[in-house]
C-alpha positions in Angstrom: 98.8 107.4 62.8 100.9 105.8 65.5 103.0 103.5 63.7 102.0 100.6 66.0 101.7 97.2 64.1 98.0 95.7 63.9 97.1 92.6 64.3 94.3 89.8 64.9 93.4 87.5 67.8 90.8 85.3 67.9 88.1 85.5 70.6 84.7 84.4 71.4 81.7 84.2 72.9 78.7 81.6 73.1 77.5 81.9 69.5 79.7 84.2 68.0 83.0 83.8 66.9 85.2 86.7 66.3 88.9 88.2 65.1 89.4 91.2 66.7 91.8 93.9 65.6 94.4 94.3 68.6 98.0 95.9 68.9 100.3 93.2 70.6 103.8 93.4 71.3 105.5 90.3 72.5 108.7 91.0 73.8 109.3 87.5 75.2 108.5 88.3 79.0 106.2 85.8 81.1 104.7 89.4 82.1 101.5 90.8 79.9 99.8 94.0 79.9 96.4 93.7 78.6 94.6 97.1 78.2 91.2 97.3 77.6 89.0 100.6 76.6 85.5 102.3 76.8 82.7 102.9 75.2 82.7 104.5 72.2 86.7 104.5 72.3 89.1 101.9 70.8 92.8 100.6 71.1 93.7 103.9 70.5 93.3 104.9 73.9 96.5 103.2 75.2 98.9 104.2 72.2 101.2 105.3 74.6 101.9 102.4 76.4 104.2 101.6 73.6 106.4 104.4 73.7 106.8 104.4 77.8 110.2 103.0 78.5 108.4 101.8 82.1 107.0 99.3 79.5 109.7 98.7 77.5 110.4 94.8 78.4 106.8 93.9 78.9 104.5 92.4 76.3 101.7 94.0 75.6 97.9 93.8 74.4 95.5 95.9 73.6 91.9 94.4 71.8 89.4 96.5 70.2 86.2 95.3 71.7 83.6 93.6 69.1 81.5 97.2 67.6 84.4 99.6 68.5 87.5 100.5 66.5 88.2 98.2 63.7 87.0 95.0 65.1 84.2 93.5 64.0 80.6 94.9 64.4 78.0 92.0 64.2 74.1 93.0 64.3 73.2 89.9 66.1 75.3 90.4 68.8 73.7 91.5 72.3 76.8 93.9 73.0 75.6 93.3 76.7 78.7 93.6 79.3 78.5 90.3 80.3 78.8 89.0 77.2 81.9 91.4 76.1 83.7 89.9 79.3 83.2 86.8 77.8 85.0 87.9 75.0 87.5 89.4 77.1 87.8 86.2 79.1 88.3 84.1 75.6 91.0 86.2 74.8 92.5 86.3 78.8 92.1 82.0 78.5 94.2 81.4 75.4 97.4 83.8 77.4 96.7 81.6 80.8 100.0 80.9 81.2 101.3 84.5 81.2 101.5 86.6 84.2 98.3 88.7 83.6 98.0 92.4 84.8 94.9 93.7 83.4 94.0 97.7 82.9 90.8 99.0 81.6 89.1 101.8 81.3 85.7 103.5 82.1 82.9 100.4 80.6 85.9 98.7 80.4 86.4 98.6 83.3 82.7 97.9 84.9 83.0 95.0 82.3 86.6 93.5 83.6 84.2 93.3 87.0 82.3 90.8 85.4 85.3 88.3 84.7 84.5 85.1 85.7 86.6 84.0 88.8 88.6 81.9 87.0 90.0 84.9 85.6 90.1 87.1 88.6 91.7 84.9 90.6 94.5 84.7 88.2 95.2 88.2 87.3 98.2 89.5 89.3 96.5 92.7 89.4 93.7 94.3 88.0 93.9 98.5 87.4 90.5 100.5 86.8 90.7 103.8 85.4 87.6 105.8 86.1 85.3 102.6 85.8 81.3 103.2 86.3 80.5 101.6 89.5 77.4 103.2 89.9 74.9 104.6 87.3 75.3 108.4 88.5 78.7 108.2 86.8 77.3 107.3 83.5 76.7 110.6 81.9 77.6 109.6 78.3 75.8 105.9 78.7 72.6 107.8 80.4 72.5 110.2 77.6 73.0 107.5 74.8 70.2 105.4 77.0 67.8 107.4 76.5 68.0 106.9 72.7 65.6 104.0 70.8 67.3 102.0 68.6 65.6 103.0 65.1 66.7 106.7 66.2 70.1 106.4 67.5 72.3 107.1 64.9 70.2 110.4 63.6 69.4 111.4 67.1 72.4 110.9 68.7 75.3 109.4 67.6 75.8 111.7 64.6 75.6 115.1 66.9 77.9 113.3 69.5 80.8 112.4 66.9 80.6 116.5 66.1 80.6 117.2 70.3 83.2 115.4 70.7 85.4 115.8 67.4 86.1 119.6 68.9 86.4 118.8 72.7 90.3 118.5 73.4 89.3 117.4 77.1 88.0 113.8 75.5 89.7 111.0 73.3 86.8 108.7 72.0 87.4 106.9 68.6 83.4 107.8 68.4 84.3 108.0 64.1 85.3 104.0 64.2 82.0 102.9 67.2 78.9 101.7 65.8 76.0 103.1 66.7 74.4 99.6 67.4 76.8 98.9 69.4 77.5 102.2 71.3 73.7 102.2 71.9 73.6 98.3 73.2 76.5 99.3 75.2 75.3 102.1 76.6 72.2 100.7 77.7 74.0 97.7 79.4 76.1 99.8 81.6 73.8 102.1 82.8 72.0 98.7 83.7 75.0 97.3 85.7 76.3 100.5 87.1 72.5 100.5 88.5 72.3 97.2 89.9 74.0 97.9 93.1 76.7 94.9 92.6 79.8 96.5 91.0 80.9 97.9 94.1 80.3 95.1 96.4 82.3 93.2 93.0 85.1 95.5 93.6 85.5 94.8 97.8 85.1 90.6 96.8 87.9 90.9 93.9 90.5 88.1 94.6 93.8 89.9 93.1 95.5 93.4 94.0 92.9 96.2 92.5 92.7 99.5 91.9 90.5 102.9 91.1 92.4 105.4 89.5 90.8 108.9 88.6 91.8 112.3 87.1 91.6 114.7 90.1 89.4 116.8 88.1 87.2 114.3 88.4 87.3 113.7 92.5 83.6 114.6 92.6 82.9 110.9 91.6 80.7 109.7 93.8 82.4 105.7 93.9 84.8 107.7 95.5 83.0 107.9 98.6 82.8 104.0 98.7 86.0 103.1 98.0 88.9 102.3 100.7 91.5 105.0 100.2 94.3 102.9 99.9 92.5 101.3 97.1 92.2 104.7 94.9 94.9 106.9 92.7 94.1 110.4 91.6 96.3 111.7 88.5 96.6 115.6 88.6 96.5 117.6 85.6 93.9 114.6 84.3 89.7 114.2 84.1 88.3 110.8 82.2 91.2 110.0 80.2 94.5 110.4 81.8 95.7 108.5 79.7 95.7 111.3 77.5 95.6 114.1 79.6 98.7 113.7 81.9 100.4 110.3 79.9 104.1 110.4 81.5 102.4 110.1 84.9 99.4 108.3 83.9 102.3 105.6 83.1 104.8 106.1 85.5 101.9 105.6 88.3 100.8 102.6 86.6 104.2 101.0 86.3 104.2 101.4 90.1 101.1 100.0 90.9 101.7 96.9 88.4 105.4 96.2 89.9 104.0 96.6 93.8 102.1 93.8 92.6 104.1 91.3 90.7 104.7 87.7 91.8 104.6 86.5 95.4 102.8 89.3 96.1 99.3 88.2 95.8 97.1 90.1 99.0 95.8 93.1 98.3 97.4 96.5 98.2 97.9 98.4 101.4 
């Protein structure tokens, strides 16, 4: 348990109307943080943003995405990540007059790519933490892929809660993801990561951006692409460093956010 109050915010997205289960602080300040996970994962994943006195004056939001954690987990919805940054842009329309630096991780963060502009172009910076850019990142999604519907839940997503209940090196909230949606997911990212346009998406972004990566992790091959002034490593840390290092996973995150806060709109150098 963390302690952290829950709450609900409305969102939406054409044809589906939804209250999704969210920890939000609002401290008063013009500046928000809204955090925004992977798949199979939940809020959860940024609890510690609350404790981190970098943090302490900022407002604060963290959705569960529609399918994950305790939000709401509708069959009819597509779960494609188009249509979750709709949601995401709902939720990022009806806070338009905050200062808006958005975090998200892994599908999260291959789905904040697909913001419309009118969102982009507002956010006052925009952090990715080990985002699938291309599909040969997407070991979890590939695997899940591969999985019919009818079959998923027996096939797969039973055995994977089990994997990853014993692995300390991972934090999914796999107990609280439904296996609709993680497969619908999971099929959608491997789709954009494999279209060729989420790193051409990341050059064209209109607001300070960037990658950041546990350093176990510098085999990943967006890495290669990426402008190095554009890309944080985190020692001690693999897919979550979050979890894995948290007091510099923060601390580096504070920086980047404050580098760019108002006035300062060009991209990082």
């Amino acid at each position: 348990m963390t302690g952290i109050p829950e709450t609900v915010v409305p969102a939406a997205a054409p044809g589906h109307d939804f209250r999704l289960t969210a920890w939000q602080r609002d401290t008063g300040s013009e500046a928000l943080l809204v955090m925004i996970h992977g798949l199979g994962c939940s809020k959860q994943s940024f609890a510690g943003a609350w404790s981190q006195t970098g943090f302490r004056d900022w407002s604060l939001l963290a959705p569960d995405l529609p399918g994950f954690g305790r939000a709401p987990k509708p069959a009819d919805f597509s779960y494609d990540l188009q249509q979750q940054a709709r949601v995401v842009a709902s939720l990022l329309d009806q806070r338009a007059s905050r200062r808006v630096r958005l975090v998200a991780h892994s599908m999260g963060g291959t789905l904040a790519l697909l913001l419309p502009d009118r969102i982009l172009s507002r956010l006052e910076a925009l952090v990715l933490v080990e985002p699938r850019l291309l599909a040969e990142s997407c070991s979890v999604a590939a695997e899940a892929s591969r999985y019919p519907e009818e079959d998923f839940d027996s096939q797969f997503m039973q055995g994977f809660r089990r994997r990853v209940r014993s692995d300390p090196r991972v934090a999914f909230d796999a107990e609280h993801a439904d296996p609709l949606a993680f497969q619908r997911s999971a099929n959608s990212l491997v789709r954009w990561a494999g279209s060729g346009e989420m790193l051409s998406r990341f050059a064209r972004l209109p607001c300070p951006a960037w990658f950041v990566y546990g350093a176990d992790n510098r085999h990943l091959a967006e890495l290669r692409h990426l402008p190095p002034h554009q890309t944080v490593a985190i020692p001690g840390a693999a897919h979550f460093p979050m979890h894995d290092n948290p007091d510099l996973f923060y601390a580096t995150l504070a920086g980047l956010l404050d580098s760019a806060g108002p006035g300062r709109k060009g991209m990082p150098q």
